[in-house]
C-alpha positions as CSV (number, residue, x, y, z in Angstrom):
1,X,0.0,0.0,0.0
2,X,1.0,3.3,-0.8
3,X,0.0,6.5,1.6
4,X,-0.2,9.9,1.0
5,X,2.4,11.2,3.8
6,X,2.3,15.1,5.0
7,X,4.3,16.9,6.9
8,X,2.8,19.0,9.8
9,X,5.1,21.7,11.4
10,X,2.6,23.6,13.1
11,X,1.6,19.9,14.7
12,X,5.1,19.3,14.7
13,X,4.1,15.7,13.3
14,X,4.5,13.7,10.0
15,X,0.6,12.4,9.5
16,X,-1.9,10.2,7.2
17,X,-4.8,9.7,7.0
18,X,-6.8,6.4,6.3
19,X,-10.3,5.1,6.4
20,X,-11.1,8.5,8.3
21,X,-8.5,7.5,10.7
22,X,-5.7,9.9,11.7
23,X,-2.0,8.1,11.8
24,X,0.8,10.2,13.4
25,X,4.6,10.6,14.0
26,X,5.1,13.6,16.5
27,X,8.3,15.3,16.9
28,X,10.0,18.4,19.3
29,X,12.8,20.2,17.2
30,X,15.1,21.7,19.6
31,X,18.4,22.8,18.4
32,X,19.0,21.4,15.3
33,X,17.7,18.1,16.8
34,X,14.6,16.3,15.5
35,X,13.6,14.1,18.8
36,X,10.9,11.9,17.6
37,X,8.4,11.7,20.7
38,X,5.5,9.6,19.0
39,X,4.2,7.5,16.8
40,X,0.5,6.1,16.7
41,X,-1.7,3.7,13.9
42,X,-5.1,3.2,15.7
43,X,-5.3,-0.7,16.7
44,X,-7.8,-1.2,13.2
45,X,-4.7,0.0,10.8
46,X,-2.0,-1.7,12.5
47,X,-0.1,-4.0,10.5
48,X,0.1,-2.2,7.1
49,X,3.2,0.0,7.0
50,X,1.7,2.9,8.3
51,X,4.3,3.3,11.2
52,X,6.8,3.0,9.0
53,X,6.0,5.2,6.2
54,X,5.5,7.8,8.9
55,X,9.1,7.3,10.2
56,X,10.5,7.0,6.8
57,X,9.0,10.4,5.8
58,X,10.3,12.3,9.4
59,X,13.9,10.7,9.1
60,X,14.1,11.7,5.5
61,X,12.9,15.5,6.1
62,X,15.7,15.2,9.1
63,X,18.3,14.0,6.1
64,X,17.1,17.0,3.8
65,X,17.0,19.5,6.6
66,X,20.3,18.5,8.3
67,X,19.3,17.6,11.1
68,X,20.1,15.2,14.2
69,X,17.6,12.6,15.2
70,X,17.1,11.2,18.7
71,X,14.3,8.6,19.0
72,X,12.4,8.5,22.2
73,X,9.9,6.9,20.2
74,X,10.8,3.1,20.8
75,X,9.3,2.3,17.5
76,X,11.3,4.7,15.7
77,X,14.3,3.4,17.5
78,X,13.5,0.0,16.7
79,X,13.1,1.5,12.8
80,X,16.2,2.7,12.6
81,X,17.8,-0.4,13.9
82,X,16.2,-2.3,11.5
83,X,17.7,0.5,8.2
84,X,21.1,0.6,9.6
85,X,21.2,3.7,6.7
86,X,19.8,5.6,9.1
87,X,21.8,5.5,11.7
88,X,24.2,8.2,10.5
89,X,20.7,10.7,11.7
90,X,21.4,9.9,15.5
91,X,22.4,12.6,17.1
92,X,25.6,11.8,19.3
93,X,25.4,9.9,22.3
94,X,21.6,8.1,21.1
């Protein structure tokens, strides 16, 4: 599946939405420092991809804008494990 990703920045999220249903990756941006605070599929959606087309999208405005990622998230953490070509995003010491 294929979703329509936006970015936010007056939410300070990266969202979708499906079946009526809003899907969200919520961020703080402190400092040159994307932390990635968030991320939420209601139960119905879960499954599909959704998380992770959320996190793709925020980690690769972070790449674009030059900035440093830390992921208090434990699903993006877990993401970026799992695409080691991300890993050059964290900021120092994450």
């Amino acid at each position: 599946m294929n979703w329509s990703v936006h970015h936010n920045p007056a939410a300070s999220r990266f969202e979708t939405e499906i079946e009526a249903h809003l899907c969200v990756a919520d961020y703080r941006l402190a400092g040159g420092v994307m932390t990635m605070t968030h991320t939420y599929v209601p139960p119905v959606l879960e499954g599909h991809g959704i998380a992770a087309a959320l996190v793709g999208a925020a980690l690769a405005h972070a790449r674009a804008a030059d900035l440093r990622v830390r992921p208090s998230c434990s699903y993006v953490a877990r993401y970026m494990r799992r695409h080691p070509e991300t890993l050059d995003l964290l900021e120092p010491g994450d």
